[in-house]
C-alpha positions as CSV (number, residue, x, y, z in Angstrom):
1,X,37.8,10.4,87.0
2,X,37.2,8.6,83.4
3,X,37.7,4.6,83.8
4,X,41.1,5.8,81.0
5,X,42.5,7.6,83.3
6,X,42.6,5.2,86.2
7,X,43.7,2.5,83.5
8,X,46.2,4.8,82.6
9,X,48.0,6.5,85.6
10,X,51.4,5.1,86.5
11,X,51.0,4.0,90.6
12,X,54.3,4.5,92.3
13,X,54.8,2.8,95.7
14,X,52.7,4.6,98.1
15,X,50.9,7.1,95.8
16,X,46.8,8.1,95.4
17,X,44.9,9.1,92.6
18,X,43.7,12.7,93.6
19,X,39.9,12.6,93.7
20,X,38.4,15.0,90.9
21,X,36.1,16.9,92.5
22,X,33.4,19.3,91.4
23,X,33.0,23.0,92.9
24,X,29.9,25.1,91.4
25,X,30.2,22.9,88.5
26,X,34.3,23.2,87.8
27,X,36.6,20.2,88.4
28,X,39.4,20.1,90.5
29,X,41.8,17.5,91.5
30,X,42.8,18.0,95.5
31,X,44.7,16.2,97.9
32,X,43.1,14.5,100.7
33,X,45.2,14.8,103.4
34,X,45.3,18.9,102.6
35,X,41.2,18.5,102.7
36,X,41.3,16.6,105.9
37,X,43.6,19.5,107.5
38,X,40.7,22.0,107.2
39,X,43.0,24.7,107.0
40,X,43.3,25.5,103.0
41,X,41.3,25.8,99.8
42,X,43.0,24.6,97.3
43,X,42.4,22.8,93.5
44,X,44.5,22.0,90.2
45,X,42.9,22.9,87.6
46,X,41.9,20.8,84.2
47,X,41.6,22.0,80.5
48,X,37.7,21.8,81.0
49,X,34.8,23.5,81.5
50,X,36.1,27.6,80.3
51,X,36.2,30.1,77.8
52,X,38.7,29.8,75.0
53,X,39.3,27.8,71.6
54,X,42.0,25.4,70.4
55,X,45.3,24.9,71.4
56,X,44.1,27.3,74.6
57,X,40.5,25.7,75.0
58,X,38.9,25.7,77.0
59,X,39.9,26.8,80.6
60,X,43.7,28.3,79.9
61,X,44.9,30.2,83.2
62,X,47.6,31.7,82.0
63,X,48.8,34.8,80.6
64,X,52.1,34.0,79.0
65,X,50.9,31.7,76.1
66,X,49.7,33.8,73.6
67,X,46.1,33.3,74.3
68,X,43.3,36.1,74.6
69,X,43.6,38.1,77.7
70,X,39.8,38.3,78.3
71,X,39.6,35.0,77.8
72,X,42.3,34.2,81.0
73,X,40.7,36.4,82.8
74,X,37.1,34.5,82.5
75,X,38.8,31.3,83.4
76,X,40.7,33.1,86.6
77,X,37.2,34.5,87.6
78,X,35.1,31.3,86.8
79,X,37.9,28.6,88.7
80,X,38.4,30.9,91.6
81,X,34.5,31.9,92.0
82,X,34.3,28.2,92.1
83,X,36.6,27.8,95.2
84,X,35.6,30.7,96.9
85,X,38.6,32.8,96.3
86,X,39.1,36.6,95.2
87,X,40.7,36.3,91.7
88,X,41.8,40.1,92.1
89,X,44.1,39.1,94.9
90,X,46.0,36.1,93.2
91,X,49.2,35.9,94.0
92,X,51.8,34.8,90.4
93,X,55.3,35.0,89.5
94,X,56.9,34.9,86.4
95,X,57.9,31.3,86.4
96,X,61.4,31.3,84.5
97,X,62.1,27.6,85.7
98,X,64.3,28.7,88.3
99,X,64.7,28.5,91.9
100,X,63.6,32.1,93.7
101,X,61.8,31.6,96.5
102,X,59.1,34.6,97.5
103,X,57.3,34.8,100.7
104,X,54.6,36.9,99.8
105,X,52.2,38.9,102.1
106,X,49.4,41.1,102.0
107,X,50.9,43.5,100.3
108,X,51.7,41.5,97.4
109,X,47.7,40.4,97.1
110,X,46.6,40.9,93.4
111,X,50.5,40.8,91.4
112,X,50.0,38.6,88.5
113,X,46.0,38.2,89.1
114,X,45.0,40.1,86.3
115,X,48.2,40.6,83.9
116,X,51.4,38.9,83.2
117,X,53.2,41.9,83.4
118,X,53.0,42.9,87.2
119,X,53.2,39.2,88.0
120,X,56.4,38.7,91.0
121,X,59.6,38.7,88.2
122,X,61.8,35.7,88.2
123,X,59.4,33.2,91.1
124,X,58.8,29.6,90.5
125,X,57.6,29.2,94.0
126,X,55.8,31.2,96.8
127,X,55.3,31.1,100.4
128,X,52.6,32.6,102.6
129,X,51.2,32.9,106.3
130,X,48.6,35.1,105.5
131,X,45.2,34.5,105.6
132,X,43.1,34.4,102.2
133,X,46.0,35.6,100.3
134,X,45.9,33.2,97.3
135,X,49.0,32.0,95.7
136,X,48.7,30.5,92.1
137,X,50.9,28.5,89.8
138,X,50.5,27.0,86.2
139,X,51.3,24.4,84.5
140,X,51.2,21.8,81.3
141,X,53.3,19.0,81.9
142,X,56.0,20.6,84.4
143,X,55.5,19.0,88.9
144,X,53.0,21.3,90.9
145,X,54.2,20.8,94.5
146,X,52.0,21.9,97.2
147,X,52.8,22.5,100.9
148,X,51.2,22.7,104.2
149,X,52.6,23.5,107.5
150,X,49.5,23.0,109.4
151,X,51.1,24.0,112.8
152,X,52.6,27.2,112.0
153,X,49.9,27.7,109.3
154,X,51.9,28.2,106.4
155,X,51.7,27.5,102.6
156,X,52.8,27.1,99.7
157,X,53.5,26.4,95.8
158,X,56.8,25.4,94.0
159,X,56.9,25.3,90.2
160,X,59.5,21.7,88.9
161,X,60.3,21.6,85.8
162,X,63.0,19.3,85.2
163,X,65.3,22.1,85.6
164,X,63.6,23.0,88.9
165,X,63.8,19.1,90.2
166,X,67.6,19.7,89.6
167,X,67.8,22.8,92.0
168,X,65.4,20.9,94.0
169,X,63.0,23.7,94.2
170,X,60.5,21.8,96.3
171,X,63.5,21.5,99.2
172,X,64.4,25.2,99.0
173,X,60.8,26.3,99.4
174,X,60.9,24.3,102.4
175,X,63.5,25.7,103.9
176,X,62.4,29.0,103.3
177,X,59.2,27.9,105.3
178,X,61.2,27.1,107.9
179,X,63.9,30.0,108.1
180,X,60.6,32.7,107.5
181,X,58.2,30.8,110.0
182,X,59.7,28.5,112.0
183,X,58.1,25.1,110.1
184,X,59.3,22.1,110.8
185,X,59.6,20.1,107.8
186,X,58.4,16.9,109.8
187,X,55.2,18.1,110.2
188,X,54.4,19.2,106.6
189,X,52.3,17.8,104.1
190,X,53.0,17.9,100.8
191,X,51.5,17.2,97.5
192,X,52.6,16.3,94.3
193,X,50.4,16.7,91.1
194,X,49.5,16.0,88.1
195,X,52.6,16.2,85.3
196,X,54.0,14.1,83.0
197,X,54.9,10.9,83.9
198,X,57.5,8.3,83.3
199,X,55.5,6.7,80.7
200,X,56.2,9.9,78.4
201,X,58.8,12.3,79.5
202,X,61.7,10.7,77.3
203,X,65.3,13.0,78.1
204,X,68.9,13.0,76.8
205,X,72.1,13.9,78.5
206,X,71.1,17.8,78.4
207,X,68.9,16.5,81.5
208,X,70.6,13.6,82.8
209,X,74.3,14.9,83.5
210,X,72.8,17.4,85.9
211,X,70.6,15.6,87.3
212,X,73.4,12.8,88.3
213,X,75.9,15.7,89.6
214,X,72.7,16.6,92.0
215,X,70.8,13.1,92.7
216,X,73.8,10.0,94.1
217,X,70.1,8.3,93.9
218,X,69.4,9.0,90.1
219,X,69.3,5.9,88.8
220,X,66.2,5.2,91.2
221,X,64.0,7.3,88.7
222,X,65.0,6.9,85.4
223,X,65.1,3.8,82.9
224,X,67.1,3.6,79.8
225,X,65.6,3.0,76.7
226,X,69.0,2.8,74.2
227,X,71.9,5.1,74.0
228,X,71.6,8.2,75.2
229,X,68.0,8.5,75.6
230,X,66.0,7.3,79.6
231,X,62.8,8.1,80.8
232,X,62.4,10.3,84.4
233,X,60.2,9.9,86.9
234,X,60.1,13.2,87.8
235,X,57.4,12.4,90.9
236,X,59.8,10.6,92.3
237,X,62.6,12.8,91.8
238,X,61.0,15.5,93.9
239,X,59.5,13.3,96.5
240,X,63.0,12.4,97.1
241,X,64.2,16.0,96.9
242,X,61.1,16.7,99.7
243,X,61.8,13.3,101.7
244,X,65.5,15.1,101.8
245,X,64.0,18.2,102.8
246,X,62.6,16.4,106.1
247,X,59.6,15.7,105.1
248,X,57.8,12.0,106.5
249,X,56.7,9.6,103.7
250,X,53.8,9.6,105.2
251,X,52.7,13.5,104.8
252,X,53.9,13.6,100.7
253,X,50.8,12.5,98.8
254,X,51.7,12.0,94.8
255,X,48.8,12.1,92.3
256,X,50.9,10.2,89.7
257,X,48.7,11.0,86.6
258,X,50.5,11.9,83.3
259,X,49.3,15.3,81.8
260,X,50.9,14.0,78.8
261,X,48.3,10.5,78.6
262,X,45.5,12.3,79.1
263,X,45.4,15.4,76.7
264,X,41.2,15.6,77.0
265,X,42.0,16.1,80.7
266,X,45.2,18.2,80.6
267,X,47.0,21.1,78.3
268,X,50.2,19.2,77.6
269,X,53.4,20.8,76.4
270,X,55.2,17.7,75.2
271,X,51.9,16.4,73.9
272,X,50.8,19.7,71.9
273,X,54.1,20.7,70.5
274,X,55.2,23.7,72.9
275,X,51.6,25.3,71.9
276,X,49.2,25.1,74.6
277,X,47.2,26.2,77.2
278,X,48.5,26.1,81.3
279,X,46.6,24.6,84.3
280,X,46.3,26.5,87.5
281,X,47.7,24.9,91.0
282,X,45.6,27.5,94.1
283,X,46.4,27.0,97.1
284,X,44.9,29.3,100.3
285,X,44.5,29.8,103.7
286,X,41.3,29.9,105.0
């Protein structure tokens, strides 16, 4: 990790720095309590270190942004050759900021892996016990939250965006764990990555009024900064909306690096004007 970015990154109360590690020459963040489980493979993604040329270069994973096909494709095959998983059987939905749910099994191995178009409609999170089925999400600025019942052996990936911290996404994946597997929220580990942080993400009432109608604790992660204008912690936000979920502090691991401070690192929505590449958040049982 550049000496910037650990300058840089906002530290909440109880949160880690992922460690950026290198597989076969690709970088990944990863959490360490999900590497101490032994039970996953998992990474998020940077911008580095693919195929592709500005605003998608150089390792854009997604289909949805106007960028060259082939070009996705390479940097499916070359981040997922570097964990060890079989980029024809990603798992991706359509993520439409929502709150759909999709417990996905074998059969569902390879929607969204090498196309947008046959990607699981209308999913901003999915949910798996099967083994070496490989569930994907992506991102530029919006909260990759990944889960881990290590008992039950269950994973999975939710998609917040601010409209998805307001349906508390990360809680209703959760419970869908538990109601499709049996998980007991108190014994999974969760982490939160990288995504903009409270040092940029700057909102107005169109965000605020529903996020006080859903969060009595709202005012714990945001800070105004003059009339009709605050800035949300949207790590804490969903670590609440996981903490609620009955989750243990303990088990929720928060990177708290800003996509937005560190656009070398990082596509960045907010910090590229709506035209940019997407990180990838994979996530696997072994």
């Amino acid at each position: 990790m550049s000496k910037k970015m650990q300058e840089n990154s906002p530290q909440e109360k109880g949160s880690k720095v992922l460690p950026l590690t290198f597989r076969n020459n690709m970088q990944f963040f990863v959490f360490r309590h999900f590497e101490a489980a032994g039970l996953v493979v998992h990474g998020f993604t940077t911008r580095n270190g693919g195929v592709g040329s500005d605003p998608y270069g150089s390792l854009n994973t997604a289909f949805h942004v106007g960028d060259d096909p082939e070009n996705v494709r390479a940097n499916r095959l070359n981040a997922c050759k570097a964990l060890a998983i079989n980029p024809g059987a990603l798992v991706a939905g359509k993520q439409v900021h929502g709150d759909n749910v999709a417990v996905v099994d074998g059969k569902d191995m390879g929607k969204g892996a090498l196309s947008y178009a046959d990607a699981l409609p209308d999913t901003d999170a999915l949910v798996t016990g099967t083994r070496e089925a490989p569930l994907s999400s992506y991102y530029a600025d919006c909260v990759p939250i990944f889960l881990l019942d290590p008992v039950r052996k269950v994973v999975a990936l939710a998609h917040a965006g601010w409209k998805g911290t307001v349906l508390k996404i990360g809680k209703k994946t959760v419970n869908r764990m538990r109601q499709a597997f049996g998980t007991d929220p108190a014994k999974c580990l969760a982490g939160i990555g990288p995504s903009i942080g409270p040092c940029c993400y700057e909102v107005d009432d169109r965000v605020i009024v529903p996020l006080r109608q859903e969060f009595p604790c709202f005012s714990d992660f945001i800070e105004a900064l003059s009339p009709g204008r605050w800035r949300l912690n949207l790590w804490e936000a969903n670590r609440r909306t996981l903490l609620e979920a009955g989750l243990l502090p303990a088990n929720i691991e928060t990177a708290s690096i800003c996509t937005c401070c560190h656009p070398e690192t990082f596509f960045s929505y907010r910090a590229q004007n709506g035209t940019t590449g997407r990180m990838a958040a994979l996530l696997m049982l072994k």
